[in-house]
N, C-alpha and C positions, 0 to 999 in steps of 0.2 A: 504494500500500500504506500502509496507517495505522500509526504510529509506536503502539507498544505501551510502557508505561511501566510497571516492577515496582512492584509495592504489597508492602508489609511490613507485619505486625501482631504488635505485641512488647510483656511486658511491661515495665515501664521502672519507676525511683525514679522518687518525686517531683517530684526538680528536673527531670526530663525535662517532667515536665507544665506547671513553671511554667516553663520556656521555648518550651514550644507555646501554652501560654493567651497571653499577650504579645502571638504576632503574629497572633491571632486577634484583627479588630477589631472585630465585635460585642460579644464578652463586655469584660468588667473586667477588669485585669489580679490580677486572683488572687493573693497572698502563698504562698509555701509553709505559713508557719502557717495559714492559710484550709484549705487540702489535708488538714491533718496534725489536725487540729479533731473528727474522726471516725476511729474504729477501718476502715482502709480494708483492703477486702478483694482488692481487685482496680483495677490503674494499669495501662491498657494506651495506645498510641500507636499513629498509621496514619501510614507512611511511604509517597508517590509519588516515584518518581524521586530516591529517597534525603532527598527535604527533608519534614519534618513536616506533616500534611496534618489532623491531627484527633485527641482522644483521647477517653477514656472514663473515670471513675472511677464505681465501686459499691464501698457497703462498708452496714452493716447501719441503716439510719436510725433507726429504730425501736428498738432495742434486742430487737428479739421474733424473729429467726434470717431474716428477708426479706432479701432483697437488693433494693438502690436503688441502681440507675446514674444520672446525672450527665453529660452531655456539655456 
């Protein structure tokens, strides 16, 4: 039988995202003020097995009412 692992998807602050981006070791480590740089619309976070797994920022890039997500 295959072990099944809960996933969670939650909005979060900020500082939740810059201690997800961190141990992402593709990306840069990202500054909060880097985050906070844009009127942000939406900060969400994907938890597996309770440890951070990936997030999402969208907020409006453009100034003209679009939304622009960010992973």
């Amino acid at each position: 039988m295959t072990s099944r692992k809960k996933i969670i998807v939650k909005q979060v602050p900020i500082e939740e995202v810059v201690k997800v981006n961190k141990t992402i070791k593709e990306f840069e480590p990202y500054k909060k003020e880097y985050f906070e740089k844009n009127v942000l619309k939406l900060v969400i976070v994907a938890y597996v097995g309770g440890q951070p797994a990936g997030y999402i920022v969208g907020y409006d890039k453009f100034n003209d009412g679009s939304f622009y997500c960010w992973v």
